[in-house]
VEXRO-86107 format. One record per residue (C-alpha): residue in one letter; x, y, z. Coordinates in steps of 0.001 Angstrom, whole numbers, plus 500000, padded with zeros to 6 digits. Example, Ala and Ser with C-alpha at 12.3 -4.5 7.8 and 13.67 -1.06 7.14 Angstrom:
2
a512300495500507800;s513670498940507140;
***
This chain:
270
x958220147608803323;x961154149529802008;x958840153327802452;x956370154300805117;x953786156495803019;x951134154996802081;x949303156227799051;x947457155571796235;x949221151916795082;x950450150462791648;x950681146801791201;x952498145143789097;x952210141505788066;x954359139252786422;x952266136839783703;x953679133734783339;x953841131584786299;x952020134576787784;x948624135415786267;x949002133010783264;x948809129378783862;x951062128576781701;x951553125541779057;x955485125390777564;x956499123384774755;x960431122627773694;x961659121646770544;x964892120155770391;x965886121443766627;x969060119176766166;x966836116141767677;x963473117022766747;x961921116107770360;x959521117652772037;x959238118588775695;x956097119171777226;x955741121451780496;x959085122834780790;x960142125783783439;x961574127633780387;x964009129483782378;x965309127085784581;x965959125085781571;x968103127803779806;x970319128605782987;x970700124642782721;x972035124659779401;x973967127838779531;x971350129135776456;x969658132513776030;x966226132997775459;x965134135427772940;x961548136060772049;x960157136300768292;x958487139425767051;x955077138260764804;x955113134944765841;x951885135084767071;x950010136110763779;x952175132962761895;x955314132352760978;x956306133438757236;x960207134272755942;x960294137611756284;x957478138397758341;x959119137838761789;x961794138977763770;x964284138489766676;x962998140448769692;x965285140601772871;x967100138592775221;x964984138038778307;x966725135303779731;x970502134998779865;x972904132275781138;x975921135246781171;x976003138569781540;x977022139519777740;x975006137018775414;x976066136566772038;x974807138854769157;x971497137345767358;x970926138601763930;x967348137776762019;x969990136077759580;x969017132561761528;x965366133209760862;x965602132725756884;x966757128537758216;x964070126140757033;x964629124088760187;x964561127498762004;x961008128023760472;x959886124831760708;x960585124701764552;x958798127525765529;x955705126664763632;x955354122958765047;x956128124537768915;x952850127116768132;x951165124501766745;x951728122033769344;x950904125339771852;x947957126032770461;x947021122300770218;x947926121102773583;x947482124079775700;x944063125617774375;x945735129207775374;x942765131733775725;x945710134837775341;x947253133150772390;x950585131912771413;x954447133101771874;x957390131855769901;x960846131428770980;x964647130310770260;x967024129156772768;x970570129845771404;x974171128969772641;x976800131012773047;x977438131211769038;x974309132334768314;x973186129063767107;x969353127639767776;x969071124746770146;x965448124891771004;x962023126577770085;x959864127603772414;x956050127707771895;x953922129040774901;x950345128989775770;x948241128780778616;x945341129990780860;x944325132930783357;x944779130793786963;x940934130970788769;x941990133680791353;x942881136264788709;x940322137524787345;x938741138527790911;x941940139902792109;x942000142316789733;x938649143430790157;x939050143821793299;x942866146071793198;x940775148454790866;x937726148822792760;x939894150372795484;x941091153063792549;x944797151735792723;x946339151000789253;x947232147315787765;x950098146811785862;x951881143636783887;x955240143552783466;x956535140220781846;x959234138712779370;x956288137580777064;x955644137912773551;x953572141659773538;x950547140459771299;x949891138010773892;x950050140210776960;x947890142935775557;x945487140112774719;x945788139278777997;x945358142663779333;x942133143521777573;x940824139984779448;x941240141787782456;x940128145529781497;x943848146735782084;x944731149607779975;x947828148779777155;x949259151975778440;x950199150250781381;x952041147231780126;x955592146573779172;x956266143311777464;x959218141468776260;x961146142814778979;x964285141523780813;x964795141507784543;x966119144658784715;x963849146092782416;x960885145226784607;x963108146391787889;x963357150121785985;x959526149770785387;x959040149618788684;x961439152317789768;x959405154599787335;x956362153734789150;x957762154819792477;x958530158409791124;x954496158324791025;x952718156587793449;x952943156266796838;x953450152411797101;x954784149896794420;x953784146125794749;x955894143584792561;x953972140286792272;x955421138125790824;x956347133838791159;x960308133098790378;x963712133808790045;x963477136490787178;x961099138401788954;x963484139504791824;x965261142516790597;x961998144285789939;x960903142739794232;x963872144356795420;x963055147691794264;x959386147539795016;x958265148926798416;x956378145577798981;x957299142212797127;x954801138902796908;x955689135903795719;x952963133227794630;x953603129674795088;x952125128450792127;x954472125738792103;x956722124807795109;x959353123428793416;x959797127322792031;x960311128729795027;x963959128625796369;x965238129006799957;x966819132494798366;x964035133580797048;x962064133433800670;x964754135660802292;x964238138246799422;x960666139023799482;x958217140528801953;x955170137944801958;x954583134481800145;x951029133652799457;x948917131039797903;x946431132464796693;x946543136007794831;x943075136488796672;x945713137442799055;x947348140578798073;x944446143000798032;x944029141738801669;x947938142465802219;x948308146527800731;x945158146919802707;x946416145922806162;x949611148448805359;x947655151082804478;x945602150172808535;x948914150360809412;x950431153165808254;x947359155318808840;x947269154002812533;x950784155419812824;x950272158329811500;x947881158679813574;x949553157742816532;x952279160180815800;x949475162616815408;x948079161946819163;x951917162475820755;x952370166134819247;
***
């Protein structure tokens, strides 16, 4: 813990990976094969590509009616300039609407659908991406639970935004308090904001991408959804590693025992 006050809390959660179980598929556009299951981001630092999400995606894909949205995953520091230009391509089009219709088809998403390119350093699509999925079992509860104590939830996530506000009415949590399509260091800013207002900042969140927006939390979980996610790296960053999400209401309120028993403490000695 990076503070030692101990107020009311904001919590933060990452979706995919995190909250959202989620279901990935990959189009190969020059190949036309399809991938099932794929750690998106892992596989775009493996090609040296950059992820870009697709505004309007989610309500269909028409000429016209959808547009390049940012860059939230990036094999380079400075990735190339996308213009919607690439989005009038037939085999462009075509892509994206098999990957949501395979996502929608194999993954039986109950937050709906997000679209996808993968481009190379020209600017040139390699890959759709079509992503679905469901809420994991402990979420629902969790959350519950966080706002019964009258702290705040928050998602912060690289996702499409129709999705995650789909997502966020699921769970009761208010639109205000969601950013979407956001890079790494647009979710670490987030949570700087939030520290300007609450007494203690949680980050949860389940791999690589989520670590700029850990380090400037005053307390940073990591779920182990999947093991093979979770680097030696990533241990040494973060302040707890749980299973179970059931875990973090457990884990703010042991720090706020803690705190208060110091306080008082320090209290008792003046």
């Amino acid at each position: 813990m990076k503070r030692a006050k101990c107020l009311r809390a904001a919590v933060v959660f990452d979706k995919s990976g995190t909250i959202l179980k989620p279901c990935r598929v990959v189009l190969d556009i020059h190949k036309n094969e399809v991938l099932f299951h794929v750690n998106t981001l892992k596989f775009v630092l493996e090609i040296g590509g950059y992820l870009v999400n697709i505004k309007g995606a989610s309500i269909g894909i028409k000429r016209g009616g959808i547009k390049i949205g940012k860059v939230i995953c990036s094999s380079s520091s400075a990735p190339p300039r996308i213009s919607n230009e690439i989005l009038r391509r037939n085999d462009v089009l075509n892509a994206l609407k098999r990957v949501l219709v395979e996502a929608k088809r194999h993954c039986g998403s109950e937050v709906g659908t997000c679209a996808a390119l993968i481009v190379d350093k020209f600017a040139c699509p390699t890959h759709a991406v079509g992503l679905g999925g469901v809420l994991y079992e402990d979420v629902r509860e969790t959350v519950e639970t966080i706002r019964g104590t009258d702290d705040d939830v928050f998602l912060a996530t690289g996702n499409c935004r129709e999705s995650t506000l789909k997502c966020a009415k699921i769970l009761g949590i208010d639109k205000r308090f969601v950013i979407a399509d956001a890079s790494p260091k647009e979710k670490m800013d987030f949570v700087k904001k939030l520290r300007r207002f609450y007494g203690l900042v949680v980050m949860v969140g389940n791999d690589v991408n989520d670590l700029p927006a850990m380090r400037e939390a005053d307390i940073s979980i990591l779920v182990k959804r999947d093991p093979s996610d979770v680097t030696e790296k990533m241990l040494f960053e973060v302040d707890h590693l749980v299973e179970s999400l059931r875990e973090v209401p457990k884990i703010i309120s042991e720090i706020r025992r803690s705190v208060s028993f110091s306080t008082f403490d320090l209290k008792a000695h003046q």
